[in-house]
C-alpha positions as CSV (number, residue, x, y, z in Angstrom):
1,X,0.0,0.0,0.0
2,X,1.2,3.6,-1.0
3,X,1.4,6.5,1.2
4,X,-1.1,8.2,-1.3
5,X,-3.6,5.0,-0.6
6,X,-3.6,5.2,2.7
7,X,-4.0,8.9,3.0
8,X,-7.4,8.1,0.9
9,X,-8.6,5.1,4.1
10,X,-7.9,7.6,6.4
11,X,-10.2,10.2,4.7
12,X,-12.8,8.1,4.2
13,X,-12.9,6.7,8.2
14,X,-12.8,10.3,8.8
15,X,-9.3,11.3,9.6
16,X,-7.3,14.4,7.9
17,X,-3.7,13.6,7.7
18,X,-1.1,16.5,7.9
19,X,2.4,15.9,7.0
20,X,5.4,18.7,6.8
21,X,8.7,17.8,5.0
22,X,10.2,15.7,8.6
23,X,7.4,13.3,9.0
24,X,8.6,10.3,7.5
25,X,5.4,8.3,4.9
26,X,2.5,7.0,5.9
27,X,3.3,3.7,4.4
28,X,7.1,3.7,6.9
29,X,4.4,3.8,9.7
30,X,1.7,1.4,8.6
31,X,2.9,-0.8,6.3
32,X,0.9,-4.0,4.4
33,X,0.2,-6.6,6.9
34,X,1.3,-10.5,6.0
35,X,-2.0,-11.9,4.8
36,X,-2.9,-15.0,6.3
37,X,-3.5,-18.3,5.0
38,X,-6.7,-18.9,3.6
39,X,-9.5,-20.7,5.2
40,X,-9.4,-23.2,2.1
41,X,-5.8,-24.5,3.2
42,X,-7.9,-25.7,7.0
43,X,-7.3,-29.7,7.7
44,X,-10.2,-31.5,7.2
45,X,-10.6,-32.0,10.6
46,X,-11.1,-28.5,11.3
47,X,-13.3,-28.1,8.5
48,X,-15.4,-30.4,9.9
49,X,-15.2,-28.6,13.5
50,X,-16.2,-25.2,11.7
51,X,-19.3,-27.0,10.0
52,X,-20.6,-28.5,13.2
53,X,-20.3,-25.6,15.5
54,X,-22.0,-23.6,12.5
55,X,-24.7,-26.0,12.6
56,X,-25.1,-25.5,16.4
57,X,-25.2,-22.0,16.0
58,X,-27.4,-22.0,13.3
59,X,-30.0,-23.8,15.1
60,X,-29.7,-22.9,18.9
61,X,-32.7,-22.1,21.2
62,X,-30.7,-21.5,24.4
63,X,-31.9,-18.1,25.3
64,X,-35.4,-16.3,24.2
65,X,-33.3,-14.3,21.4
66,X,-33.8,-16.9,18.5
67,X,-37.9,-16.8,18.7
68,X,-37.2,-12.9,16.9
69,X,-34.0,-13.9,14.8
70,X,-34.2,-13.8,10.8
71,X,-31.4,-16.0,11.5
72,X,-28.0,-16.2,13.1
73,X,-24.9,-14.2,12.5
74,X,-22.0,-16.7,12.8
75,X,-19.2,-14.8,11.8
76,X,-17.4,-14.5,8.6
77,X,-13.6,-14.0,7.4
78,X,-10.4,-15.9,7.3
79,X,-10.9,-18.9,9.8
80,X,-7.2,-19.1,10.3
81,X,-6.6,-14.9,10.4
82,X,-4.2,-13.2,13.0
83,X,-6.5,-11.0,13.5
84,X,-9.8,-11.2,14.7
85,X,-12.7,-7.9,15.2
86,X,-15.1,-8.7,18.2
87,X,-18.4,-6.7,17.9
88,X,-21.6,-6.5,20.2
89,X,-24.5,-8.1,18.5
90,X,-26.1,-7.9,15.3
91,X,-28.4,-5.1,13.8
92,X,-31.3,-5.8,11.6
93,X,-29.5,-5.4,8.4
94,X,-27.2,-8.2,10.0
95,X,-30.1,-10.4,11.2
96,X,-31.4,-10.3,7.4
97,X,-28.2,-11.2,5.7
98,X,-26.5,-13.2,8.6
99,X,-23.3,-11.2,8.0
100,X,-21.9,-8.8,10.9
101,X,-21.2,-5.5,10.1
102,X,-23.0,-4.9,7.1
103,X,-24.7,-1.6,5.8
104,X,-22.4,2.0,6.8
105,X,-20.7,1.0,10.0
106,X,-19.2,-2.1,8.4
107,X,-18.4,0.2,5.5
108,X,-16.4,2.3,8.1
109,X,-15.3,-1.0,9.9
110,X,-13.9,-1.8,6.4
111,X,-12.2,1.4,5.6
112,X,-10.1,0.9,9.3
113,X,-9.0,-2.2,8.2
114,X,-7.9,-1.1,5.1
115,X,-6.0,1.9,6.6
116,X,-3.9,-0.5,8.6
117,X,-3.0,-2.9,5.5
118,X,-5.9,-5.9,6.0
119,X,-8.5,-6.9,3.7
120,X,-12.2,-7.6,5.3
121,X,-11.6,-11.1,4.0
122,X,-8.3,-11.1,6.0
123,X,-9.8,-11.2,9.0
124,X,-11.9,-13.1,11.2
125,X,-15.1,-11.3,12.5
126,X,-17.6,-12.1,15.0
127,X,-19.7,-11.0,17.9
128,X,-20.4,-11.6,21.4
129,X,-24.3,-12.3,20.5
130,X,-25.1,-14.6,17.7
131,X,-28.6,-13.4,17.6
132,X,-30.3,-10.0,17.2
133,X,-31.2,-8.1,20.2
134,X,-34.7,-6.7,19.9
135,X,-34.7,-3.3,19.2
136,X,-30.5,-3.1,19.3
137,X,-31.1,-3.3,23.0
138,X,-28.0,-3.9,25.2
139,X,-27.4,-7.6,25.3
140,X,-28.6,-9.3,28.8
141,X,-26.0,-11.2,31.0
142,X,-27.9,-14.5,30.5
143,X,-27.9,-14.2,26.8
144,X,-24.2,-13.0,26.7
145,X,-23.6,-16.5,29.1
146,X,-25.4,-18.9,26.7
147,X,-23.2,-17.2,23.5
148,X,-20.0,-17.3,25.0
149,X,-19.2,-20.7,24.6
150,X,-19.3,-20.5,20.4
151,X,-17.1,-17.6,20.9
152,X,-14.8,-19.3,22.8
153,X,-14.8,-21.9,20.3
154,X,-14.0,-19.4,17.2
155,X,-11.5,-18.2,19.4
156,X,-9.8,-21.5,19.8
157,X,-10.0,-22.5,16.6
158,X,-8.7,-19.4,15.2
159,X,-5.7,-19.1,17.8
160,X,-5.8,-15.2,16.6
161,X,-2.1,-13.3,17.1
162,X,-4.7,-10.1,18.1
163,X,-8.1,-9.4,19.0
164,X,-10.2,-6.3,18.6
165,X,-12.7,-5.5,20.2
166,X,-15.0,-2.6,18.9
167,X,-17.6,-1.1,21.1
168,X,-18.1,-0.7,24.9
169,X,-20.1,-4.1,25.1
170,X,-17.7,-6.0,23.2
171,X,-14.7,-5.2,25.5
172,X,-16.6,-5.3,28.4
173,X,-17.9,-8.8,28.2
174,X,-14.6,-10.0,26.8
175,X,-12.5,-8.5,29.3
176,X,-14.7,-9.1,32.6
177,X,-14.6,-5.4,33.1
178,X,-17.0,-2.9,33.8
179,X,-14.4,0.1,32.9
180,X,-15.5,2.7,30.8
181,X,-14.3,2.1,27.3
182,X,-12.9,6.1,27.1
183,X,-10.4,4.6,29.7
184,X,-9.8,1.1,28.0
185,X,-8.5,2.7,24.9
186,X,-4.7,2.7,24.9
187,X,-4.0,0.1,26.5
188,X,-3.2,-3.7,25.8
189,X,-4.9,-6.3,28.1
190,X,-4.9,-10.0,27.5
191,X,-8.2,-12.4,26.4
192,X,-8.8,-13.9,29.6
193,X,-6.9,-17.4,30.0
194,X,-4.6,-16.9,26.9
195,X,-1.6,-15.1,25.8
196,X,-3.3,-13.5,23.1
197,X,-3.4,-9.8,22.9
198,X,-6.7,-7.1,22.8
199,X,-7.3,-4.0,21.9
200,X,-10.2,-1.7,22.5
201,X,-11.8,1.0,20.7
202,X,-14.6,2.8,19.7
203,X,-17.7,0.8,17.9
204,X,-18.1,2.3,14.1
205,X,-21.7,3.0,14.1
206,X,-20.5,4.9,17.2
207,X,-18.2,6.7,15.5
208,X,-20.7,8.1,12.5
209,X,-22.6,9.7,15.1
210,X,-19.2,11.0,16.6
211,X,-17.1,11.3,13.7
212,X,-14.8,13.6,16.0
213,X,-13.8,10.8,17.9
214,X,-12.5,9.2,14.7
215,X,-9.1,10.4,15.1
216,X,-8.9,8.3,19.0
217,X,-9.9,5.0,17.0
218,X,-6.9,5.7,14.6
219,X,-5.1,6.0,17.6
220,X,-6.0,2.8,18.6
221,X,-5.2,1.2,15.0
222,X,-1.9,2.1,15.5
223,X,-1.5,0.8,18.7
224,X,-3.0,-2.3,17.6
225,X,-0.2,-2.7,14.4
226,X,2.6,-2.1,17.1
227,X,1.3,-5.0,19.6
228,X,1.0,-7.2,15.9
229,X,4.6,-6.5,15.0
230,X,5.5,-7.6,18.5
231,X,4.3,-10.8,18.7
C-alpha cells in the first residue's frame, strides 16, 4: 500500500492527515500486513469442526433471542486470520443477511481495516451475541452467558495473534470489566486465559454519530499494528 492510498482510508474513516517535510510516509508507519492463509488451506478436521459448530449455532434455542431472529450471525472471514474484530450483536440489516457488520458501520469498519494494510476477507469477525437483540437493545447477561461458549470456540479455533474488540459491550464482556471504554483505549490487556493480545476501541456506528472521535480510533489502529509486529 502507498502513502497516497492510505492517505485516501484515512479520509474516508474520517481522519485528515497532515504531514510537513520531517514526518517520514505514511506507508514507513503502517505498512501492508502478512496476509494470512486462507480458510481453504484448513485440515479437514477443522473443517469439519467449523461446520458442526455452524450448525449448532445456526439452530440454537438457548436463550429467548432466537424466537425474533431472521437467522443467526456466525461470523465471517479468514478462519485461520491473525487478526480477529469482536463486535456487540447484530443489527437488523445483520439479522437479514447473517453477515456482521453490514450496511455504513461495516463500510467504516472496512475502511479501518484497510488503513492499517488488512482486507475484510483477511480477518476473522464475529460478535459476542449470535442473535439480534430486539430493538438493538443492550445484550442481557444470560444471553451473553449462553453465546459465550461459540465464541470461545471461534476463538480456539482461530488461535488469533490479536483481538479487537469494537464497542463498549464487546470489550466489556470480553474482558470481565465494567471500565469505561474512554479509559480502555490505549491500553493492551490479555483475552482472559490466553496469551493473546486485545485491543479496545470505539464501535463504528459509534463513531458516524461522533465522527470527532475518529481520530482516538486511529489512535487505537496504530496501537493495535505495534502490539501485531510484537508478537
Amino acid at each position: 500500500m502507498t502513502s497516497s492510498l492510505q492517505r485516501q482510508y484515512l479520509q474516508l474513516i474520517g481522519v485528515d492527515v497532515w504531514l510537513d517535510r520531517n514526518t517520514p510516509p505514511l506507508a514507513d508507519e503502517a505498512a501492508p500486513l502478512a496476509k494470512a492463509p486462507t480458510g481453504d488451506q484448513l485440515p479437514s478436521r477443522d473443517v469439519e469442526v467449523w461446520r458442526t459448530l455452524r450448525k449448532q449455532v445456526s439452530v440454537c434455542t438457548q436463550c429467548d433471542l432466537h424466537r425474533g431472529r431472521k437467522q443467526t450471525v456466525f461470523g465471517t472471514g479468514d478462519q485461520q486470520a491473525d487478526w480477529m474484530v469482536i463486535g456487540e450483536a447484530p443489527g437488523a440489516e445483520e439479522d437479514r443477511q447473517g453477515e456482521p457488520f453490514v450496511g455504513r458501520a461495516g463500510q467504516l469498519l472496512n475502511a479501518m481495516l484497510l488503513a492499517i494494510g488488512l482486507e475484510r476477507q483477511q480477518v476473522f469477525i464475529a460478535n459476542i451475541l449470535k442473535c439480534r437483540p430486539p430493538n438493538n437493545r443492550d445484550p442481557r447477561p444470560e444471553e451473553v452467558a449462553f453465546c459465550e461458549a461459540y465464541l470461545k470456540k471461534q476463538i480456539h479455533l482461530i488461535q488469533p495473534k490479536i483481538i479487537l474488540t469494537v464497542g463498549r459491550i464487546a470489550a466489556q464482556n470480553l474482558l470481565k470489566v465494567e471500565t469505561a471504554i474512554g479509559r480502555m483505549r490505549g491500553q493492551r490487556y490479555r483475552y482472559p486465559g490466553s496469551d493473546i493480545p486485545v485491543v479496545v476501541t470505539y464501535h463504528p456506528a459509534y463513531l458516524l454519530r461522533s465522527p470527532k472521535e475518529k481520530r482516538k480510533s486511529w489512535q487505537d489502529l496504530q496501537l493495535a499494528m505495534r502490539v501485531y509486529r510484537e508478537m
